[in-house]
C-alpha positions as CSV (number, residue, x, y, z in Angstrom):
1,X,0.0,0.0,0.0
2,X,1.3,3.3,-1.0
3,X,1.4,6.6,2.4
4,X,-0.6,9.3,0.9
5,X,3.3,11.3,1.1
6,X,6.3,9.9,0.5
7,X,9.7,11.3,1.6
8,X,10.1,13.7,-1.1
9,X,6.5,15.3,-0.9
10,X,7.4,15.8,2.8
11,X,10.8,17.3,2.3
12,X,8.9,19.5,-0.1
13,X,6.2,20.3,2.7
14,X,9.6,21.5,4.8
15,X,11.2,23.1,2.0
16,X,8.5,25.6,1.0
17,X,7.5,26.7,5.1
18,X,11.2,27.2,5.0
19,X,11.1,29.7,1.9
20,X,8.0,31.3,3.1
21,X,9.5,31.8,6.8
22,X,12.5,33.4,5.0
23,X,11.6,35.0,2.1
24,X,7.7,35.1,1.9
25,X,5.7,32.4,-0.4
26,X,6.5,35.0,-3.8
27,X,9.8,33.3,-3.3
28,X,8.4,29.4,-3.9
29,X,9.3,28.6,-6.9
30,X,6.4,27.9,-8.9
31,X,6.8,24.2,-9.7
32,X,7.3,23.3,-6.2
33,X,4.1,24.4,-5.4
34,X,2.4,23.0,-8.0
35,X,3.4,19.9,-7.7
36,X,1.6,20.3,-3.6
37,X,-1.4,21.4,-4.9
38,X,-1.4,18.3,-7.0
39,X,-0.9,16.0,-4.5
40,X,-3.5,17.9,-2.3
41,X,-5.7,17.3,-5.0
42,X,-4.9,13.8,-5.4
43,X,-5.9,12.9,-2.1
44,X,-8.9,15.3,-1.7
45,X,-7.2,17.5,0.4
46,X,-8.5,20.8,0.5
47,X,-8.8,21.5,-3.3
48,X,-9.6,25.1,-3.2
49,X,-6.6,25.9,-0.8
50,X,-4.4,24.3,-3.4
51,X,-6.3,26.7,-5.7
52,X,-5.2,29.7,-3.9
53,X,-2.0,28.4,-3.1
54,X,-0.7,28.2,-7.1
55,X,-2.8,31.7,-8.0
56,X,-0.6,34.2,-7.8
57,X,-2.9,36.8,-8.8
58,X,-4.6,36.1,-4.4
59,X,-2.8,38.2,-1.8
60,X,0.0,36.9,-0.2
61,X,-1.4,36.1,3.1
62,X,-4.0,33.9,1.8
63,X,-1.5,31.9,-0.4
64,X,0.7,31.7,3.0
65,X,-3.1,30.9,4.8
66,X,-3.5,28.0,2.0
67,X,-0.5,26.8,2.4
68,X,-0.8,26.0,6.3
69,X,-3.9,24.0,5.4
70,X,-2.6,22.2,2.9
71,X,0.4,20.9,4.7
72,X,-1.7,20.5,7.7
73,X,-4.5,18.1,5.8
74,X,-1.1,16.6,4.1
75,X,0.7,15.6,6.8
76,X,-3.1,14.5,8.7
77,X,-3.4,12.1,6.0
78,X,-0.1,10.9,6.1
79,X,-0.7,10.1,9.8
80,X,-3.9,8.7,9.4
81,X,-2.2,6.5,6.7
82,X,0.5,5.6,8.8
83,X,-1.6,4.7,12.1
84,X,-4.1,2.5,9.9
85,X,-1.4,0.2,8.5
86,X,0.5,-0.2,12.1
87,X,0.3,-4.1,12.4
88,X,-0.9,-4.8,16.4
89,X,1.0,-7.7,17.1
């Protein structure tokens, strides 16, 4: 079975609330947030956040806003993931 994130997605996750503490979210580059609001809409997370998140056109606070609930429903469904697969013996 396949986690909703694998490594990569969540070094991404890491990478970008790195850029945006630093530099603000103008600074993500705009592949690497792409490809997060793909995965968010893979796995039903939050699809009008990821929206936001890639329009660059919405005011920086929101896209920052969008962001937080993205990773947060990202890494929830990682867990989730995680905690449903744990074998109890």
């Amino acid at each position: 079975m396949i986690l909703p994130l694998d490594t990569q997605q969540i070094a991404d996750l890491d990478r970008v609330g790195t850029i945006i503490d630093r530099e603000g979210i103008d600074a993500v580059p705009d592949g690497l947030l792409q490809s997060l609001a793909r995965d968010a809409k893979t796995l039903g997370v939050r699809p009008v956040s990821a929206s936001i998140l890639i329009d660059r056109h919405d005011p920086s606070v929101a896209r920052e806003r969008a962001f937080a609930v993205l990773a947060t429903g990202l890494r929830r469904a990682h867990a989730r993931h995680a905690v449903a697969t744990v074998d109890p013996s």
